[in-house]
C-alpha positions in Angstrom: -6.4 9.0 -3.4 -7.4 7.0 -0.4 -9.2 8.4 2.8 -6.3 8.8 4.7 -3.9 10.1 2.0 -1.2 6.8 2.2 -1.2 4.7 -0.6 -2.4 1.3 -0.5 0.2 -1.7 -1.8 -0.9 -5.1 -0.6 -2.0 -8.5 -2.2 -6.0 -9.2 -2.6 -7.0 -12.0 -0.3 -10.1 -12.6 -2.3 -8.2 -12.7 -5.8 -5.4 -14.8 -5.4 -2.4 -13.4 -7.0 -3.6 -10.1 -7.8 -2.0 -7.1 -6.1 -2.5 -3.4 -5.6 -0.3 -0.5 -6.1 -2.7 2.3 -6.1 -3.8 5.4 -4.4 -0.3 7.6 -4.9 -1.6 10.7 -5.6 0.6 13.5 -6.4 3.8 11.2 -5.4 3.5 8.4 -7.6 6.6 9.3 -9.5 8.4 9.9 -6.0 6.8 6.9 -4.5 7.2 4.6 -7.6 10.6 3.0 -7.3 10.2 2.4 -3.2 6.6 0.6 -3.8 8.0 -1.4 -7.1 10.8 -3.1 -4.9 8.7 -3.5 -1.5 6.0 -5.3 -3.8 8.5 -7.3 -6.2 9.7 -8.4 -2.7 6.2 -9.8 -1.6 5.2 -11.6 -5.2 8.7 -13.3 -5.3 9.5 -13.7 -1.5 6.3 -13.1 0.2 7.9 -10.5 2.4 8.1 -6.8 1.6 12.0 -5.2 2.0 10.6 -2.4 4.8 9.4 -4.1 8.1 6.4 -5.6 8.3 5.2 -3.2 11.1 5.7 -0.1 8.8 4.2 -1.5 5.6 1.3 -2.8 7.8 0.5 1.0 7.2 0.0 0.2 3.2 -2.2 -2.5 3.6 -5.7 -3.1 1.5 -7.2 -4.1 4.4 -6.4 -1.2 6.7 -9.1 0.9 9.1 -9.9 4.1 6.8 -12.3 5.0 10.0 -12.4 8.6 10.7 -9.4 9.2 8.6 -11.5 11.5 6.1 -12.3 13.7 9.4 -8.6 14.6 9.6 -8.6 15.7 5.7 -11.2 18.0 6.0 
């Protein structure tokens, strides 16, 4: 589970060519298929299938500030 509840899916800039699908909760059987194709997409193409300003939302490197406030 991460701070703000969304899942993280994103390649590790410090590890080159290790990548992270983690952080799915509850909804990793729902979530599964969607993340397997958007990351597929960025190992083989370097571009995930939903656009880039959405899955900007999944990303590693993302502010978590304040977003265990709004869980509480």
């Amino acid at each position: 589970m991460t701070p703000d509840g969304v899942p993280i899916v994103d390649g590790v800039k410090e590890l080159k060519g290790f990548y992270l699908a983690v952080g799915l909760c509850g909804q990793g059987f729902m979530l599964g298929p969607g993340i397997a194709l958007n990351l597929v997409n960025i190992i083989l193409k370097g571009t995930p299938v939903l656009p880039l300003q959405v899955f900007k939302g999944f990303s590693f490197y993302r502010d978590f500030g304040g977003a265990q406030e709004v869980l509480r």
